[in-house]
PAGU-214488 format. One line per 5 residues: number of its first residue (from 1); their letters; for each residue x, y, z negated of C-alpha. Coordinates in steps of 0.5 Angstrom, whole numbers. Example, Ala and Ser with C-alpha at 12.3 -4.5 7.8 and 13.67 -1.06 7.14 Angstrom:
// residues 2
1> as> 25:-9:-16; 27:-2:-14 .
END
This chain:
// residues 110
1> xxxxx> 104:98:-353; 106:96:-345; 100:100:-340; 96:97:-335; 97:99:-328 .
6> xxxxx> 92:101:-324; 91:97:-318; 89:102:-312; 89:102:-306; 95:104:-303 .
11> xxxxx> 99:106:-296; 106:102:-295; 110:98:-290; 116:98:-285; 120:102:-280 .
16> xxxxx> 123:98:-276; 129:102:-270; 130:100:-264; 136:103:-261; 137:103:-253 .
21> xxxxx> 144:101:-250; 145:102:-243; 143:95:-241; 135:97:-243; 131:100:-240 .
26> xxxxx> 126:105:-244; 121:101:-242; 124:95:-244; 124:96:-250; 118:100:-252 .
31> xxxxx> 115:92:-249; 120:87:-254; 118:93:-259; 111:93:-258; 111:84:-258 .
36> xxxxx> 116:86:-265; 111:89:-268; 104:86:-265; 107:78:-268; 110:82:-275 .
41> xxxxx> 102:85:-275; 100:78:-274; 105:75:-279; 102:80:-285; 94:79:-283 .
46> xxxxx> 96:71:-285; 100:73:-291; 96:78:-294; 89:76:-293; 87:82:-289 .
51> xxxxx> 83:84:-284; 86:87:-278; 84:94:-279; 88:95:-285; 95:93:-282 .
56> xxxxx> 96:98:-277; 102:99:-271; 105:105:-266; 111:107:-264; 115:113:-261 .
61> xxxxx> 121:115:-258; 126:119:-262; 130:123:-257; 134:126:-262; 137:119:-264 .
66> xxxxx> 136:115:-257; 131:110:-260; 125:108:-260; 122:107:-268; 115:103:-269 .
71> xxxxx> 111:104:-276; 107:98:-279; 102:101:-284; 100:96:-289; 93:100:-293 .
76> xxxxx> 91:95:-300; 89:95:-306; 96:93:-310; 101:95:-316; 108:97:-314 .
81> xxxxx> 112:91:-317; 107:88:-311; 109:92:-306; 117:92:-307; 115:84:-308 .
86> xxxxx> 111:84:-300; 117:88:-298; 123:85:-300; 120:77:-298; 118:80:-291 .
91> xxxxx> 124:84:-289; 129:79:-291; 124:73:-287; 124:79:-280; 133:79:-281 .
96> xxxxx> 133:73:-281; 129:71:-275; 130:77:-271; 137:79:-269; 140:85:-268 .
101> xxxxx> 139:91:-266; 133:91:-270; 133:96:-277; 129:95:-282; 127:100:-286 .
106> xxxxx> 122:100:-292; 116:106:-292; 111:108:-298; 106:113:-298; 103:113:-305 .
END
C-alpha cells in the first residue's frame, strides 16, 4: 500500500554563480546579479502564487573562487516531487533566457 507524503513546509531554491572577468568590475556585477535575482524573485512570486515574504534574495562575494554567489530561498508548503518539478521547470526556463556566465545550481534544505 503506497503512503501519502506529508505536505510541509519546506526551504529550497537556487544558487545562482556569477564569475568576475577582467572586463567587470565587482560592483558591476554585484548590480546585474542583484537585477538576476530581483526579476528571478518577481518570476517565482508569479508562478508559485506567493507572497513576497516567502521568497527571499541575498548575495556575497566568495574570495576563495573570485565570484559573486546569490541565493533564492523559496519557503512553501509542498512535496519533493513538487519541488524538483518547480526546480527543474524554472532552471531550464532561466538557461534558456539568461546567457552565461551565469551557473545555476539547485539548493534544499529539508
Amino acid at each position: 500500500m503506497p503512503t501519502k507524503e506529508k505536505t510541509k513546509e519546506k526551504e529550497f531554491g537556487f544558487i545562482i554563480t556569477q564569475g568576475i572577468s577582467r572586463k567587470m568590475t565587482k560592483t558591476k556585477v554585484t548590480e546585474k546579479l542583484t537585477n538576476f535575482l530581483a526579476k528571478r524573485k518577481q518570476d517565482l512570486m508569479k508562478k508559485l502564487k506567493l507572497q513576497e515574504n516567502r521568497i527571499h534574495t541575498s548575495s556575497y562575494y566568495d574570495r576563495n573562487f573570485r565570484e559573486y554567489k546569490g541565493l533564492l530561498r523559496i519557503k512553501k508548503e509542498c512535496k519533493d516531487s513538487r519541488i524538483e518539478q518547480i526546480q527543474k521547470r524554472n532552471e531550464a526556463m532561466w538557461r534558456s533566457r539568461d546567457s552565461p556566465p551565469y551557473t545555476i545550481s539547485i539548493y534544499k534544505n529539508y
